[in-house]
VMD Tcl script that builds the backbone (N, CA, C; Angstrom):
set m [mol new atoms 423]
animate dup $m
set s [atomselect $m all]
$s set {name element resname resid chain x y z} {
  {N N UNK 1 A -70.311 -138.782 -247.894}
  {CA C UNK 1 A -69.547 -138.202 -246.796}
  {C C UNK 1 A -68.879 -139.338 -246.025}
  {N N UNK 2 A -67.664 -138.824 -245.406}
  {CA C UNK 2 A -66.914 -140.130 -244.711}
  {C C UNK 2 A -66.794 -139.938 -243.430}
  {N N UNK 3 A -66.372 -140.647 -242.690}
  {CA C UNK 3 A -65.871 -140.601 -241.297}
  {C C UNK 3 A -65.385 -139.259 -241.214}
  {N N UNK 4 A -64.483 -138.971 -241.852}
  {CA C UNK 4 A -63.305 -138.227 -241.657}
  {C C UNK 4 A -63.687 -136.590 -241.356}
  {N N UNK 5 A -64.766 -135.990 -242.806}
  {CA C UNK 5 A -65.348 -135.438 -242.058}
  {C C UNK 5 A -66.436 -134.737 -241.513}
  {N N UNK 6 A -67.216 -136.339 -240.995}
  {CA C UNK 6 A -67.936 -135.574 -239.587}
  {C C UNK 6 A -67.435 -135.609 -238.599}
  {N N UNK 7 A -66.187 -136.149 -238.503}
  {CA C UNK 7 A -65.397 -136.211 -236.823}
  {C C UNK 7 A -65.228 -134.874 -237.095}
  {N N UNK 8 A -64.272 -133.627 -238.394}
  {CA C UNK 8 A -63.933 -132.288 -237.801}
  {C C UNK 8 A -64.931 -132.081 -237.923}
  {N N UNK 9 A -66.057 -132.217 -238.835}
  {CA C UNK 9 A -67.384 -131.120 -238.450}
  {C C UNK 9 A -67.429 -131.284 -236.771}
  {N N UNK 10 A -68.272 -132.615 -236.299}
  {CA C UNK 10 A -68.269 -132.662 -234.865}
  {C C UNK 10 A -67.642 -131.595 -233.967}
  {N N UNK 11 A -66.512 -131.982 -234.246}
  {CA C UNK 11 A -64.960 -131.043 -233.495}
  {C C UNK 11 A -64.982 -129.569 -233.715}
  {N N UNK 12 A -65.156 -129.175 -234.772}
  {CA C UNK 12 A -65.909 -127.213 -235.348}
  {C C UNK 12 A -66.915 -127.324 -234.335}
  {N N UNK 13 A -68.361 -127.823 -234.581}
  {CA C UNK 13 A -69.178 -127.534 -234.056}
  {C C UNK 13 A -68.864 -127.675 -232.212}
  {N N UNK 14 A -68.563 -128.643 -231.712}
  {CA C UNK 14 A -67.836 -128.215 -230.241}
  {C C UNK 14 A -66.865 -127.148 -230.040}
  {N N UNK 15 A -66.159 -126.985 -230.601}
  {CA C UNK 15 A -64.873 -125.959 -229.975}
  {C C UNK 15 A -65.796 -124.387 -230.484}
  {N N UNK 16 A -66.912 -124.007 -231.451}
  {CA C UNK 16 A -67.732 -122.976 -231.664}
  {C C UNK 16 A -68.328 -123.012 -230.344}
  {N N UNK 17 A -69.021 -124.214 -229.838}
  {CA C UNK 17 A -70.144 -124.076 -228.919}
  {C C UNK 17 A -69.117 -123.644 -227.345}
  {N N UNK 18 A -67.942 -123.991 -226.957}
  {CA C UNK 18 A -67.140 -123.624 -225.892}
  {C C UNK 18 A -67.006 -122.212 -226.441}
  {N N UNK 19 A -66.189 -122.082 -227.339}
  {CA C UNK 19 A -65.727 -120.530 -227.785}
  {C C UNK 19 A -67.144 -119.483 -227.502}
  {N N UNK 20 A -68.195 -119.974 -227.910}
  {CA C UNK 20 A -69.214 -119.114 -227.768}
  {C C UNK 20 A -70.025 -118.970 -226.347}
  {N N UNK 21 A -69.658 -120.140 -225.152}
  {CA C UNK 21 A -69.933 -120.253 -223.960}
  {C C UNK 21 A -68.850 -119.130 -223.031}
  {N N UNK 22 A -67.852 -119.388 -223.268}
  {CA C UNK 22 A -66.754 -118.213 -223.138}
  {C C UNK 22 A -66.656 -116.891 -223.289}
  {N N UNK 23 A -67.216 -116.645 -224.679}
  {CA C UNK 23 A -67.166 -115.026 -224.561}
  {C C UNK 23 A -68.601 -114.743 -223.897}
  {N N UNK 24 A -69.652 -115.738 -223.748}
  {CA C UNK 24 A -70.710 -115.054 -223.027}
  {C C UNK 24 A -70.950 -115.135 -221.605}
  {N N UNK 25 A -69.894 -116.240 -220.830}
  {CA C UNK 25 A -69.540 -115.644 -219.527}
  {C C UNK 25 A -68.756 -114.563 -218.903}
  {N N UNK 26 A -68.003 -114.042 -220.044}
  {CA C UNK 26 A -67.033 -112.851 -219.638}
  {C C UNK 26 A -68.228 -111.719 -220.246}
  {N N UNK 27 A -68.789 -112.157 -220.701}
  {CA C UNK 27 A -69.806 -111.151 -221.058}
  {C C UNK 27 A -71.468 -110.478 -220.018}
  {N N UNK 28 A -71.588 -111.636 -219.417}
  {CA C UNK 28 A -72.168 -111.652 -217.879}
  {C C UNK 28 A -71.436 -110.756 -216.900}
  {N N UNK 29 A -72.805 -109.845 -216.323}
  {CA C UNK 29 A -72.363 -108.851 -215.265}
  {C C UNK 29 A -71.289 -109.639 -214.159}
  {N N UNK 30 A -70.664 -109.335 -213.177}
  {CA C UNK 30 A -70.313 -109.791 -211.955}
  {C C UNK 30 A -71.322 -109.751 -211.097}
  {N N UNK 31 A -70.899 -111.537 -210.208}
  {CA C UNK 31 A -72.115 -111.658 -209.130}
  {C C UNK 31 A -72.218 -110.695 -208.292}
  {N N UNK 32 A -73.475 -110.278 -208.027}
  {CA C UNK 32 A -73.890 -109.009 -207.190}
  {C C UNK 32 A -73.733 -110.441 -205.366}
  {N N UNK 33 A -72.924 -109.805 -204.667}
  {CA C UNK 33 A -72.785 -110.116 -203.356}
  {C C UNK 33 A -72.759 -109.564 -202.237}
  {N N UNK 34 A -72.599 -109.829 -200.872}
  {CA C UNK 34 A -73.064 -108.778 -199.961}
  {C C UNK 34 A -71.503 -108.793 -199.355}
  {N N UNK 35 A -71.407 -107.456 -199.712}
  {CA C UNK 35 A -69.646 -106.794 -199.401}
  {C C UNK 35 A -69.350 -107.337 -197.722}
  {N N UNK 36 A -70.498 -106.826 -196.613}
  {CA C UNK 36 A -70.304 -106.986 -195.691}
  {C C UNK 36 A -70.739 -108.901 -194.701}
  {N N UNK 37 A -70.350 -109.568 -195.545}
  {CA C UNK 37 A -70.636 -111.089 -195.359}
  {C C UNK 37 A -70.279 -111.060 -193.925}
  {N N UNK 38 A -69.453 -111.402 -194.034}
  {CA C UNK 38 A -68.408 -111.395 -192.591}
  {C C UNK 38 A -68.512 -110.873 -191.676}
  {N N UNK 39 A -68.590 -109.574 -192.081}
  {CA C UNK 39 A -68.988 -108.683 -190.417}
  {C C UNK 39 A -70.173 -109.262 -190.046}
  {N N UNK 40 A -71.349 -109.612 -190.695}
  {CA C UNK 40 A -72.829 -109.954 -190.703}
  {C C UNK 40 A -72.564 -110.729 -189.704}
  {N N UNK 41 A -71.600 -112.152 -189.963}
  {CA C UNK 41 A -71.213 -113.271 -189.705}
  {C C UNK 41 A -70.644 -113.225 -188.088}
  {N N UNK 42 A -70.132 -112.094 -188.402}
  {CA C UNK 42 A -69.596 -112.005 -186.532}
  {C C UNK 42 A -70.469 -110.985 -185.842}
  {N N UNK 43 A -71.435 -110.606 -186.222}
  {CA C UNK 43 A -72.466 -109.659 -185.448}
  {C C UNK 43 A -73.988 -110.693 -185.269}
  {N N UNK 44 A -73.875 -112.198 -185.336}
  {CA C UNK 44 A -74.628 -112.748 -185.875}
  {C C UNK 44 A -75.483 -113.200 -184.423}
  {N N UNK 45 A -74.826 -113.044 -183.146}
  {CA C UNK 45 A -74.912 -113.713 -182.180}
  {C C UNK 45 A -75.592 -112.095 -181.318}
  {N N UNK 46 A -74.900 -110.972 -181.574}
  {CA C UNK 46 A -75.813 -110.087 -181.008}
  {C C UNK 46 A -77.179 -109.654 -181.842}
  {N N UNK 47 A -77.453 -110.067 -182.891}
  {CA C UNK 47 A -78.653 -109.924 -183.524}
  {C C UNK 47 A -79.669 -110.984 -183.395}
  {N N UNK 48 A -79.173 -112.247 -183.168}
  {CA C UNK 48 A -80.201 -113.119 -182.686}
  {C C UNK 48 A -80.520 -112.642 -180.888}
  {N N UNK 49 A -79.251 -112.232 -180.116}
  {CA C UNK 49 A -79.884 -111.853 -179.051}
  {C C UNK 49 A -81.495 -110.788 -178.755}
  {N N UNK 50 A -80.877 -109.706 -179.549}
  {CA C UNK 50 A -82.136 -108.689 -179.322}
  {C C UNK 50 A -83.198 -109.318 -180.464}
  {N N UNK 51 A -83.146 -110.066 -181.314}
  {CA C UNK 51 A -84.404 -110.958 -181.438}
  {C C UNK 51 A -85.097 -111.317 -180.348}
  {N N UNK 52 A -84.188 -112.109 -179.519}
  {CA C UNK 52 A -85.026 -112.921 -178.759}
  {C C UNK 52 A -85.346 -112.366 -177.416}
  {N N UNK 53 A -85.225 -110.972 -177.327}
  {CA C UNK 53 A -85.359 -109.827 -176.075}
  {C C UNK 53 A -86.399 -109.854 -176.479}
  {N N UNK 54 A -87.130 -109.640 -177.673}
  {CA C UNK 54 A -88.384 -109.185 -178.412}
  {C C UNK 54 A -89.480 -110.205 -177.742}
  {N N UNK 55 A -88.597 -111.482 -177.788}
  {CA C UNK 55 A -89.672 -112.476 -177.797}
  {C C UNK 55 A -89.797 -112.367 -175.847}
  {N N UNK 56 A -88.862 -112.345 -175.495}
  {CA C UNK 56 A -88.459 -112.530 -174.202}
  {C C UNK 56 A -89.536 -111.649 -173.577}
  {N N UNK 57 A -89.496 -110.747 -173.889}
  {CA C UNK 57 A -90.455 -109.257 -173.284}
  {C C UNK 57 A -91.554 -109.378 -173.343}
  {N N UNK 58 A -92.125 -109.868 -174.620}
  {CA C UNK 58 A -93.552 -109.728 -175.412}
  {C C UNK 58 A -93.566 -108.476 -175.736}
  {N N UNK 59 A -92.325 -107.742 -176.248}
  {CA C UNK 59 A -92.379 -106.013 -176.821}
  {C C UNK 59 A -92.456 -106.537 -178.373}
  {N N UNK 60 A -93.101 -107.131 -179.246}
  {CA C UNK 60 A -93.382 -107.236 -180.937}
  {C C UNK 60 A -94.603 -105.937 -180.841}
  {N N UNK 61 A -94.062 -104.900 -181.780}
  {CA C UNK 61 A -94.898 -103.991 -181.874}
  {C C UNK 61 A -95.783 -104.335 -182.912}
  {N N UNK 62 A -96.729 -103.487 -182.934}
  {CA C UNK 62 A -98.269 -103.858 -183.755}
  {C C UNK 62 A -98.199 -102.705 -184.783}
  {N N UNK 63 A -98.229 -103.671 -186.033}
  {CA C UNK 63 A -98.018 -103.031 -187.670}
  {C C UNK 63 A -99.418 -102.916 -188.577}
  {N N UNK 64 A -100.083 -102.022 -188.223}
  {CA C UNK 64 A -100.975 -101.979 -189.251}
  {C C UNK 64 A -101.014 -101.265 -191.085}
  {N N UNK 65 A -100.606 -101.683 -192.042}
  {CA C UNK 65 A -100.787 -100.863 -193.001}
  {C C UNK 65 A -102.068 -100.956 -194.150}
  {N N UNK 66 A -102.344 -99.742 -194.386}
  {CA C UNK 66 A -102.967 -99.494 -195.397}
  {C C UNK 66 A -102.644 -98.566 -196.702}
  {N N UNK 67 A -103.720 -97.807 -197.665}
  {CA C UNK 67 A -103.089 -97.463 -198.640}
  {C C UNK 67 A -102.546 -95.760 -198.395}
  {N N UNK 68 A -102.411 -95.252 -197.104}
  {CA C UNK 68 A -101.581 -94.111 -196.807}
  {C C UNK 68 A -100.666 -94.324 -195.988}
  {N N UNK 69 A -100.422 -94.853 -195.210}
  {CA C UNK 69 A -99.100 -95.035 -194.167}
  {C C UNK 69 A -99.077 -96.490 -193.418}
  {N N UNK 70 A -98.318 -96.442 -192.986}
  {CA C UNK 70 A -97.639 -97.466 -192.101}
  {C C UNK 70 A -97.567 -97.324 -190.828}
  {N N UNK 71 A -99.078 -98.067 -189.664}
  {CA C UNK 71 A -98.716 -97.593 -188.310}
  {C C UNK 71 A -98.358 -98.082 -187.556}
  {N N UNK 72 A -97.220 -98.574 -186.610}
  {CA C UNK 72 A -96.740 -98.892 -185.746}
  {C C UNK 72 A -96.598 -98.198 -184.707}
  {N N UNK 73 A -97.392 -99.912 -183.345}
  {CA C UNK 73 A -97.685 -99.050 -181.975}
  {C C UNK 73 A -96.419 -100.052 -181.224}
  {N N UNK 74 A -95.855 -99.260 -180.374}
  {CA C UNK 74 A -95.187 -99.451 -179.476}
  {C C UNK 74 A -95.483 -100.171 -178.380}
  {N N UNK 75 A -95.166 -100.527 -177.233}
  {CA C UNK 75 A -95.951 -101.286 -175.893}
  {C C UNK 75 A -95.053 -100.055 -175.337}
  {N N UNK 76 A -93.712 -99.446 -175.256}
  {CA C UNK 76 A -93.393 -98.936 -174.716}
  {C C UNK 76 A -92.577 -97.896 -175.178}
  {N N UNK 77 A -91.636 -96.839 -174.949}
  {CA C UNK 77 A -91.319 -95.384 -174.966}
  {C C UNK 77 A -89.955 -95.736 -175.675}
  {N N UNK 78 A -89.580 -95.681 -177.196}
  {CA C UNK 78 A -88.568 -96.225 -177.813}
  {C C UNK 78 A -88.110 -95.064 -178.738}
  {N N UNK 79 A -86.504 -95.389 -178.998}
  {CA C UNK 79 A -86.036 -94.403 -179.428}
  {C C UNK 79 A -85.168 -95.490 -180.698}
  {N N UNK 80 A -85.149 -95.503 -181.581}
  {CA C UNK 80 A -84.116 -96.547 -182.649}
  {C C UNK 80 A -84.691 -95.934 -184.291}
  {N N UNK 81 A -84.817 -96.597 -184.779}
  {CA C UNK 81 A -84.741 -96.937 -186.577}
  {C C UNK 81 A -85.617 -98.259 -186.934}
  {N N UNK 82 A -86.125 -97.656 -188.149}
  {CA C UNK 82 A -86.864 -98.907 -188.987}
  {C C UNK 82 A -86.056 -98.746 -190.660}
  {N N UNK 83 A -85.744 -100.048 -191.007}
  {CA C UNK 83 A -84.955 -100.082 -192.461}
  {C C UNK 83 A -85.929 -100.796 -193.147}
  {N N UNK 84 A -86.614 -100.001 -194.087}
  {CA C UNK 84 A -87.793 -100.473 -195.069}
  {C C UNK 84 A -87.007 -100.981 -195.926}
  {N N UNK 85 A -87.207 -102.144 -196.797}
  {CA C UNK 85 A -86.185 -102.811 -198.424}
  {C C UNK 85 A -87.210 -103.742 -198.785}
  {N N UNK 86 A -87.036 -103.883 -200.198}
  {CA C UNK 86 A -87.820 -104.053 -201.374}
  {C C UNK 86 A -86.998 -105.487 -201.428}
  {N N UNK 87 A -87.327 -106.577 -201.366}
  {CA C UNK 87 A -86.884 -107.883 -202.076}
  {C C UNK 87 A -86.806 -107.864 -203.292}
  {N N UNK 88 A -87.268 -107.540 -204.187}
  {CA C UNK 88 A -87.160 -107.120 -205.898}
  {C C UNK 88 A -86.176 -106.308 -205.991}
  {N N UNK 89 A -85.675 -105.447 -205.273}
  {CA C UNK 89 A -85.329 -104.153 -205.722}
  {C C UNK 89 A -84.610 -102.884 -204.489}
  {N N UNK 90 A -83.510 -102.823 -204.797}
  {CA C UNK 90 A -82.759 -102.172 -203.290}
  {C C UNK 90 A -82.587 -100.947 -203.665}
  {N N UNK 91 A -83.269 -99.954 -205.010}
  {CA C UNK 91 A -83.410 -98.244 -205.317}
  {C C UNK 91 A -84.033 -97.913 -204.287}
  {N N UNK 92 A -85.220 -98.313 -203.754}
  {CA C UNK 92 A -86.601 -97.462 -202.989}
  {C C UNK 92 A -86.267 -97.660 -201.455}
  {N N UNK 93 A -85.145 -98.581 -200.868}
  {CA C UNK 93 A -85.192 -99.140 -199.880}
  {C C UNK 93 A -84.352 -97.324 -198.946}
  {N N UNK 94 A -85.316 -97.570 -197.352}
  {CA C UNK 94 A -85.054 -96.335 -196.803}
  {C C UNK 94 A -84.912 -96.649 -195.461}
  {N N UNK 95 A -83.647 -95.686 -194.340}
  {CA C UNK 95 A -83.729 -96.073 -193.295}
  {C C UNK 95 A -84.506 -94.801 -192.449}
  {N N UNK 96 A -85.290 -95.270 -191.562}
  {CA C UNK 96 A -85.764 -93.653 -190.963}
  {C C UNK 96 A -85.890 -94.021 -189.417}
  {N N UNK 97 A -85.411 -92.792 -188.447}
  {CA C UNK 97 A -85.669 -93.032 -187.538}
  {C C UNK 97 A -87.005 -92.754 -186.698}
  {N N UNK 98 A -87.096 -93.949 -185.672}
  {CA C UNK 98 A -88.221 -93.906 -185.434}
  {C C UNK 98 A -87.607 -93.161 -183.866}
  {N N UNK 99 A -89.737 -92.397 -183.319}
  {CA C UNK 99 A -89.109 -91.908 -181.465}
  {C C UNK 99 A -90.876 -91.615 -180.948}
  {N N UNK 100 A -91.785 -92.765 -180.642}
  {CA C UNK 100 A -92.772 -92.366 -180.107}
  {C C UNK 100 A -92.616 -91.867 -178.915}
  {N N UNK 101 A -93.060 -90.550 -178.764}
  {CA C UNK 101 A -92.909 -90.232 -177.190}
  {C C UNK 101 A -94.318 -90.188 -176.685}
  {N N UNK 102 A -94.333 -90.465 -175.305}
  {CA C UNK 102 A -95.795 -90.434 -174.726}
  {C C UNK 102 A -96.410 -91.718 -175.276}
  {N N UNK 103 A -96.149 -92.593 -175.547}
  {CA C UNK 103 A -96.487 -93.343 -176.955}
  {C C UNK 103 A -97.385 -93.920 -177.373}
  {N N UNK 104 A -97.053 -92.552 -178.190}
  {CA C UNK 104 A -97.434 -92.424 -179.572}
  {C C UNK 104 A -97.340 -93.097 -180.717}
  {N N UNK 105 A -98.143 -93.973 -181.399}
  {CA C UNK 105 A -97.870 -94.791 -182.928}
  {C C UNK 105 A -97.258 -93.945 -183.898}
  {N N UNK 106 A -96.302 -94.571 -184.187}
  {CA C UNK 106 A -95.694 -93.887 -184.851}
  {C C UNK 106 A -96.053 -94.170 -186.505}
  {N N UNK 107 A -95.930 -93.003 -187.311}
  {CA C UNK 107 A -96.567 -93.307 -188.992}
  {C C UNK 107 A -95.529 -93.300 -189.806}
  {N N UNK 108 A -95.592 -94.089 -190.730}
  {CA C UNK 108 A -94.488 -93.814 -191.688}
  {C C UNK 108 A -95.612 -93.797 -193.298}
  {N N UNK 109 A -95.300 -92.648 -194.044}
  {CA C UNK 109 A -96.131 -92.292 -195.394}
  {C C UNK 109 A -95.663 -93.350 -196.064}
  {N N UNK 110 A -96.817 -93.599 -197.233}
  {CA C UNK 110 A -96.867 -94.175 -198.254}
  {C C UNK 110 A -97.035 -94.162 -199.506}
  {N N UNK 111 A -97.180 -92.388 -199.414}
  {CA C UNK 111 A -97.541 -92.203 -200.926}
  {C C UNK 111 A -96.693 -92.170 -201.974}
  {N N UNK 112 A -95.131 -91.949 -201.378}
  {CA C UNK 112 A -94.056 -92.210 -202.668}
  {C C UNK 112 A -93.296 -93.630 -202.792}
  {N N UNK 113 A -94.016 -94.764 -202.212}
  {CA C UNK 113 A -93.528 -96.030 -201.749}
  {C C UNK 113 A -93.996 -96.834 -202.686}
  {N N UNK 114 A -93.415 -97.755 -203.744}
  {CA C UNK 114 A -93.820 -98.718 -204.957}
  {C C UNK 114 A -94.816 -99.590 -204.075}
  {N N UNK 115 A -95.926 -100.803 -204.663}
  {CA C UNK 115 A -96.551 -101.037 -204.127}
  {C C UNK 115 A -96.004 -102.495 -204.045}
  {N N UNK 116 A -95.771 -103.014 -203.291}
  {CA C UNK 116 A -95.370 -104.867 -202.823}
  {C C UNK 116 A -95.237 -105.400 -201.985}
  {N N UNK 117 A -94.317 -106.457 -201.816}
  {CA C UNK 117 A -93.697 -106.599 -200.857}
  {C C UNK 117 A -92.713 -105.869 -200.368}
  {N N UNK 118 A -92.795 -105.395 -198.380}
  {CA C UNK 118 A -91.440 -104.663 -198.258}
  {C C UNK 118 A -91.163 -105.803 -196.457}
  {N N UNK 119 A -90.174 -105.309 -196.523}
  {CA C UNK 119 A -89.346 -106.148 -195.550}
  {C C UNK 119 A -89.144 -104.706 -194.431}
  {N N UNK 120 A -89.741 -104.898 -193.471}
  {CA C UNK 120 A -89.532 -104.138 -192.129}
  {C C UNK 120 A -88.695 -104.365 -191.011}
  {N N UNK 121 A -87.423 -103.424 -190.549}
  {CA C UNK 121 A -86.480 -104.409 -189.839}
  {C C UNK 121 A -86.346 -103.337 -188.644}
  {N N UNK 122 A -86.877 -103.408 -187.695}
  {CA C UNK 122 A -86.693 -102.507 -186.661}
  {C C UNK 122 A -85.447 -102.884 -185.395}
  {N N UNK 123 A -84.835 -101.774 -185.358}
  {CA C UNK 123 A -83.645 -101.364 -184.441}
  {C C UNK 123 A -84.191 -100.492 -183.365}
  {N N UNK 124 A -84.458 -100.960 -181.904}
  {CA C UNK 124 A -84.336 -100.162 -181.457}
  {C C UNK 124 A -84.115 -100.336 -179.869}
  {N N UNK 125 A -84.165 -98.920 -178.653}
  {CA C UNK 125 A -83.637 -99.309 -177.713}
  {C C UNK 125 A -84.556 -98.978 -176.781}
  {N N UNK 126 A -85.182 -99.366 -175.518}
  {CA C UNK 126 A -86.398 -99.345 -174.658}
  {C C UNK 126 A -85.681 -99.736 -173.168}
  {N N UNK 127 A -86.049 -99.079 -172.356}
  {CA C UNK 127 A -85.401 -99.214 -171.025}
  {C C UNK 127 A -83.903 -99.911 -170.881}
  {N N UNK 128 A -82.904 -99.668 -171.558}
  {CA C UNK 128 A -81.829 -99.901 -171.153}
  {C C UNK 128 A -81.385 -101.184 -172.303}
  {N N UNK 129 A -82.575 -101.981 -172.823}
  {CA C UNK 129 A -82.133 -103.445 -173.704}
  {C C UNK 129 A -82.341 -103.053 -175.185}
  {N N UNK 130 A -81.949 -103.607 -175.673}
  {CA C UNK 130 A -81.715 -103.333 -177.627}
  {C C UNK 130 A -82.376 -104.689 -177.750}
  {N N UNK 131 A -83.507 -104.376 -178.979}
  {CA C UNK 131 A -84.392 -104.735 -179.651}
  {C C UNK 131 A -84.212 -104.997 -180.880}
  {N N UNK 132 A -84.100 -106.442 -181.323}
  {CA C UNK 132 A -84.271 -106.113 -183.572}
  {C C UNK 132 A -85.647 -107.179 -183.745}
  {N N UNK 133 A -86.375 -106.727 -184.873}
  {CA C UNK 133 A -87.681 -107.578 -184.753}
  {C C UNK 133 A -88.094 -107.335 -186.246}
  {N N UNK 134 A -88.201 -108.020 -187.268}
  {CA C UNK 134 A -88.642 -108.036 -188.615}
  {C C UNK 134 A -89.685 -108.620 -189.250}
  {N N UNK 135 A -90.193 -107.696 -189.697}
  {CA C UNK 135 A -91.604 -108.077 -190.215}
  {C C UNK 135 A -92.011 -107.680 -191.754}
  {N N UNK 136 A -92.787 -108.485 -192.311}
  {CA C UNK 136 A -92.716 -108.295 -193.592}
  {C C UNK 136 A -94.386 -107.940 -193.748}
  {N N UNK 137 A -94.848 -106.778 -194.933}
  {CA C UNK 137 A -95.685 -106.088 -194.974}
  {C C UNK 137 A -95.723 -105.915 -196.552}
  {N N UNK 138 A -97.347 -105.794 -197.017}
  {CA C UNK 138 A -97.300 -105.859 -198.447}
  {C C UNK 138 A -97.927 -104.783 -198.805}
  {N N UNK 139 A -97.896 -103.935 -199.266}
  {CA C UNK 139 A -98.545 -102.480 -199.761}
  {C C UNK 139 A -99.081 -102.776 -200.884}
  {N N UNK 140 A -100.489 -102.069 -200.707}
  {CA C UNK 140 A -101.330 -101.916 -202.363}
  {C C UNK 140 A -101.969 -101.043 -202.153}
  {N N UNK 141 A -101.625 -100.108 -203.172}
  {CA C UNK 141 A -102.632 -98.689 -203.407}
  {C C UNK 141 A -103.914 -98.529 -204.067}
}
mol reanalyze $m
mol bondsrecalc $m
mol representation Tube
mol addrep $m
């Protein structure tokens, strides 16, 4: 065998290995991204605020779970939303509103809920100030 050709072998075997890098990036799904970047981006300054109302107050409500529900106690008389989501997995993820009155701990079921990690993101509003406070919680049945 001569110079001559293992330089085109060489040259086949590269322009196969691009050609075949090529059709299997057009062959790759599209990056999954978050549509709403931007807005996030400019709402970024009122969401760290009612973070830090949370902290400001000492209103962090108290999350106990086990293998039937999810209980969260209030310090005080709130009316908002909790957005449950799955880090693995955004099928099971649910928003529900929350409203202890008299207050009352409020429950959220567990029996149709996969068992893992879930990400708890509470919205809500208490004497006049807006509240966001996130907490992460691991379910096992």
């Amino acid at each position: 065998m001569n110079w001559g050709k293992g330089i085109i072998g060489g040259m086949i075997i590269f322009m196969l290995f691009i050609i075949s890098m090529c059709v299997y990036m057009f062959s790759v799904p599209a990056d999954e991204y978050d549509e709403k970047y931007y807005e996030k981006g400019l709402n970024y300054d009122q969401d760290y605020n009612r973070a830090k109302q949370v902290i400001k107050d000492k209103a962090e409500p108290k999350i106990e779970a086990d293998s039937c529900c999810i209980e969260i106690t209030f310090q005080q008389t709130i009316i908002g939303q909790v957005k449950l989501t799955r880090p693995s997995s955004n099928i099971a993820d649910k928003i529900i509103a929350i409203n202890n009155k008299n207050g009352q701990p409020v429950q959220i079921l567990t029996a149709n809920m996969p068992k893992g990690k879930w990400q708890l993101t509470f919205e809500w509003i208490s004497n006049n100030k807006a509240y966001l406070y996130q907490k992460e919680v691991y379910l096992d049945k």
